[in-house]
C-alpha positions in Angstrom: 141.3 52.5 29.9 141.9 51.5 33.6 138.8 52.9 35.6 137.8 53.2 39.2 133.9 53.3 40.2 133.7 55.3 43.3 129.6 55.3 44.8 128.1 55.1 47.7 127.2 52.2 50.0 123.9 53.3 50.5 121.7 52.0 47.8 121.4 49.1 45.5 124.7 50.0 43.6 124.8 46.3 42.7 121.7 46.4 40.4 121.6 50.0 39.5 125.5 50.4 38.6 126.9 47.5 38.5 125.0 45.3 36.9 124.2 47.3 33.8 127.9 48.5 33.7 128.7 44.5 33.6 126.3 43.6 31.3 127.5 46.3 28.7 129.9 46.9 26.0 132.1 49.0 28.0 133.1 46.0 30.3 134.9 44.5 26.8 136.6 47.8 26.3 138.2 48.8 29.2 139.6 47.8 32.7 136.8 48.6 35.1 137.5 48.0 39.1 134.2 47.7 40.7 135.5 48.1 44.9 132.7 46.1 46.9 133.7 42.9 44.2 136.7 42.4 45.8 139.0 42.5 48.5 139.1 45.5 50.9 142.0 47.4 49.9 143.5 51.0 50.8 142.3 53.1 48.2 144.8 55.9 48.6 147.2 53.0 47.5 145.6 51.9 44.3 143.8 55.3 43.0 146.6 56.8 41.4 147.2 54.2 39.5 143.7 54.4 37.4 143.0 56.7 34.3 139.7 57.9 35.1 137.4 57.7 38.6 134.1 57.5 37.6 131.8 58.8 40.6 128.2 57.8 41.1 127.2 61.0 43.4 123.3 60.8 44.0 124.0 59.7 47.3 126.1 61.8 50.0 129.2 59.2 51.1 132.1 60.8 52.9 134.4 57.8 51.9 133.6 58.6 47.9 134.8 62.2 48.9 137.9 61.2 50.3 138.1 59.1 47.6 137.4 62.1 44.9 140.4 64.3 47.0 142.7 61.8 46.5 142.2 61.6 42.9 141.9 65.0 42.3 145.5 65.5 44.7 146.8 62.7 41.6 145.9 64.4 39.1 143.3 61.3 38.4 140.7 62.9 36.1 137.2 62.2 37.7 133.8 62.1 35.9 130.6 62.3 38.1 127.6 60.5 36.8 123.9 61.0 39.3 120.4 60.0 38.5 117.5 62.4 37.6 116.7 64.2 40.7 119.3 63.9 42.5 120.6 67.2 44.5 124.1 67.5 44.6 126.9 68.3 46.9 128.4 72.0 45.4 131.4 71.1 46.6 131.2 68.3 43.5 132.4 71.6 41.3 135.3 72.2 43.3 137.0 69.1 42.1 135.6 68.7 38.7 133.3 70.0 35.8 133.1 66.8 34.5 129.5 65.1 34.8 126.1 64.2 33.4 123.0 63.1 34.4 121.6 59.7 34.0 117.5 58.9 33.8 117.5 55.1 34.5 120.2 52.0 34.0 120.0 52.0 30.1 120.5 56.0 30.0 123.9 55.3 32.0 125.4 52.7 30.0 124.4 54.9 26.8 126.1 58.2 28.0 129.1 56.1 29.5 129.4 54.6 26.0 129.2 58.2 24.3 131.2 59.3 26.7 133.7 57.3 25.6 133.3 57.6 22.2 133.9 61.1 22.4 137.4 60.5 24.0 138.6 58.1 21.4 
């Protein structure tokens, strides 16, 4: 599967998602394009073009709700993950119903991986 990680630039994404996303399982299984590891690039261009946006929301970022219209506008399916305490935007369930909550690094990469076990 070809997925986009959408987050927010303001925390540690690096260590806390994609580090432990890298170091897993799931980086041998699918086609994961981490944005700040490469090249700036127009989103809009490239987002339709993925199977799934995966969007770290525990942090408010208006560019990862642009990003979420656009993939919702292509009919991109999107799945929210957050960490344990984090409040959330409503407007989150206008675009999907598709999310979990995650209690440290190791809890995400397990409910990713069951995740997508469940779609297989």
């Amino acid at each position: 599967m070809k997925i986009y990680l959408s987050h927010s630039s303001y925390y540690d994404y690096v260590n806390e998602l994609y580090n432990p996303i890298k170091n897993s399982e799931l980086i041998k299984e699918h086609e994961i394009y981490f944005p700040h590891d490469c090249d700036p690039v127009n989103t809009k261009d490239i987002i339709g073009s993925f199977d799934l946006v995966i969007c770290e929301v525990s942090f408010p970022s208006t560019g990862q709700g642009i990003e979420m219209g656009w993939a919702d506008f292509m009919d991109v399916p999107i799945l929210c993950i957050y960490k344990s305490g984090s409040k959330l935007s409503s407007a989150i369930n206008l675009i999907t119903n598709n999310y979990f909550e995650y209690s440290n690094e190791n809890d995400l990469v397990i409910k990713l991986q069951n995740y997508f076990s469940n779609k297989a």
